[in-house]
N, C-alpha and C positions, 0 to 999 in steps of 0.2 A: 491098399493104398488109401484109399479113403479114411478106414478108421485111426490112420498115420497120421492124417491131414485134420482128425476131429481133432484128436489127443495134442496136436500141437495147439489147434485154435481156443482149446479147452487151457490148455500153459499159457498162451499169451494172456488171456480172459483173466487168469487170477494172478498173472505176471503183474497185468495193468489195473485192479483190482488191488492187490495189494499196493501199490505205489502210491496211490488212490488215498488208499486208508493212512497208508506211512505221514504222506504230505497233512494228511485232513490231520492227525495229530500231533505234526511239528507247529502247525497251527496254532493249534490249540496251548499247546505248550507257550508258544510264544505270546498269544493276545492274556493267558494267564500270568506269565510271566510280566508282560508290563502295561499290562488294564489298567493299572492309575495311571501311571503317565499319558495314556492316550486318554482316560478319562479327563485329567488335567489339560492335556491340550485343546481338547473338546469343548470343553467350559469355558480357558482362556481365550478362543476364536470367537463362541458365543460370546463375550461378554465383551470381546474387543469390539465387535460387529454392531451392539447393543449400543455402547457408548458413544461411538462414532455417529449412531445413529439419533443419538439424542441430543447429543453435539450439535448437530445440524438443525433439527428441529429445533432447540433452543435457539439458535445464533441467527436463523429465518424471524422465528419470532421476535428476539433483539431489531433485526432493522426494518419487521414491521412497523417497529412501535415508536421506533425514531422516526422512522417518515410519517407517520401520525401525530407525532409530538411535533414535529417540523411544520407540518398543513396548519397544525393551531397556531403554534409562531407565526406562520404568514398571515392569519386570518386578524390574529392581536401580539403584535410586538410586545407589547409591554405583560406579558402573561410570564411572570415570575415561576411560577408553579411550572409552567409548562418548559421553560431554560432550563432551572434544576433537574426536572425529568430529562431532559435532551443530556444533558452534563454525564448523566448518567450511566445512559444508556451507550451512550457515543460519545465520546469527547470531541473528537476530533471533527464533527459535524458540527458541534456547539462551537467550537471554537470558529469554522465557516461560519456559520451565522452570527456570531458575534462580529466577527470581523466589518461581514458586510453590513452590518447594521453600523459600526465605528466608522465603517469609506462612506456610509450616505449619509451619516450627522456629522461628519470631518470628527470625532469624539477621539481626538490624540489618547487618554485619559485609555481609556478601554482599548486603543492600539495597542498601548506599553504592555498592557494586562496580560498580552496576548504572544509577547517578545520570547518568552520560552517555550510555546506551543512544541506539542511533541508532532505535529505534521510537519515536517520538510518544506512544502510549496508555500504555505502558509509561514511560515516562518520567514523565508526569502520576502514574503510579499509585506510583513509587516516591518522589514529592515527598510525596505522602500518607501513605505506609505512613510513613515517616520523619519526617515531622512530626508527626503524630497517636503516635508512639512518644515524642516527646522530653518529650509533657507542657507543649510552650508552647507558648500562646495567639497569640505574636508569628509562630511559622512557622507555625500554624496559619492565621492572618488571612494573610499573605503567599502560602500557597498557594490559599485562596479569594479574592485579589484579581485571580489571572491570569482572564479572562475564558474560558480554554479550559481550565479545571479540569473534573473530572469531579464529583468530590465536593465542590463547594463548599458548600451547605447541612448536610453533613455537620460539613464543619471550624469551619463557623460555631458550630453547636450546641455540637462537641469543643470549641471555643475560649470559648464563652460559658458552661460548666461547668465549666473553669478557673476564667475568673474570677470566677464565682458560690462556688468552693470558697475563691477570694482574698479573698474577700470586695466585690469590687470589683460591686456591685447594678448600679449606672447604665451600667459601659461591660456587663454581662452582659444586660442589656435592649436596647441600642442595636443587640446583634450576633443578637439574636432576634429582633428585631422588623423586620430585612433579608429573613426568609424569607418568601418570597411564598406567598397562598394558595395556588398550583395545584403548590405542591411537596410530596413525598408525604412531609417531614417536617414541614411546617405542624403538623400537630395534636400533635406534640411540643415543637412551638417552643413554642406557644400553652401546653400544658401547663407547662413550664418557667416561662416566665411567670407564670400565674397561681399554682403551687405553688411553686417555688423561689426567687423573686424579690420578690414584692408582698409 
């Protein structure tokens, strides 16, 4: 019984031994079969990994150097050298600091410069600053008609003091009385209204 019991364990042994071997050279077969492509894919991940990562390291550096170039703008406005670098490196930071340097000289002139900014918010804000400059009621209404205006109750008021100065009472009530209560210039509309108007 026992020497029954080897001879099977001794079958199994190179049962599973040989499977062993079978698999180890379907293996083989197969990493030989397509060893470039995994070597290619291999290289492609390193070097996706790589670039991503120098990506980053660059683009860190970039808005180091803007806000460096920014600290000297604050320190001397008038630093030419230092704009063009900012222009640069950032546009869309240069064109904020242009901006706010145009809202605290009132410098219309470098507002307009600034009327096709590729920033969005900024763009809204110089449609504002320049309409609310010119004194009419017409680009004033035009820029609170865009639905992604910032200051629209603002322009409305700007515009409805216009033409309460034109004397025009009916369209200066029509354009106050657009402002909703939950806006936090409601209680000037309402004011307007009741003193400037009736």
């Amino acid at each position: 019984m026992s020497l029954k019991n080897d001879i099977e364990m001794v079958k199994e042994e190179l049962n599973s031994e040989e499977k062993f071997f079978e698999k180890a050279v379907m293996t083989e077969k197969f990493v030989s079969k397509y060893k470039y492509l995994m070597i290619g894919a291999f290289v492609v991940i390193v070097v996706a990994v790589g670039g991503n990562i120098a990506y980053d390291i660059n683009k860190n550096n970039t808005i180091t150097a803007a806000n460096e170039t920014l600290a000297t703008l604050e320190k001397n406005p008038m630093d030419t050298t230092a704009l063009s670098t900012l222009k640069t490196l950032s546009p869309s930071l240069h064109d904020v600091w242009v901006y706010s340097q145009a809202v605290a000289s009132k410098d219309m002139d470098a507002l307009k410069g600034l009327q096709n900014s590729k920033t969005e918010l900024l763009n809204d804000l110089v449609t504002y600053e320049l309409a609310q400059d010119s004194k009419d009621a017409s680009k004033l209404d035009a820029y609170a008609s865009k639905q992604s205006s910032i200051y629209i109750d603002l322009a409305q008021i700007q515009s409805a003091v216009i033409l309460l100065n034109d004397g025009k009472m009916d369209l200066a009530h029509s354009k106050l009385s657009t402002i909703k209560e939950n806006s936090s210039l409601y209680k000037i509309a309402k004011a307007l209204l009741h003193y400037g108007i009736k």
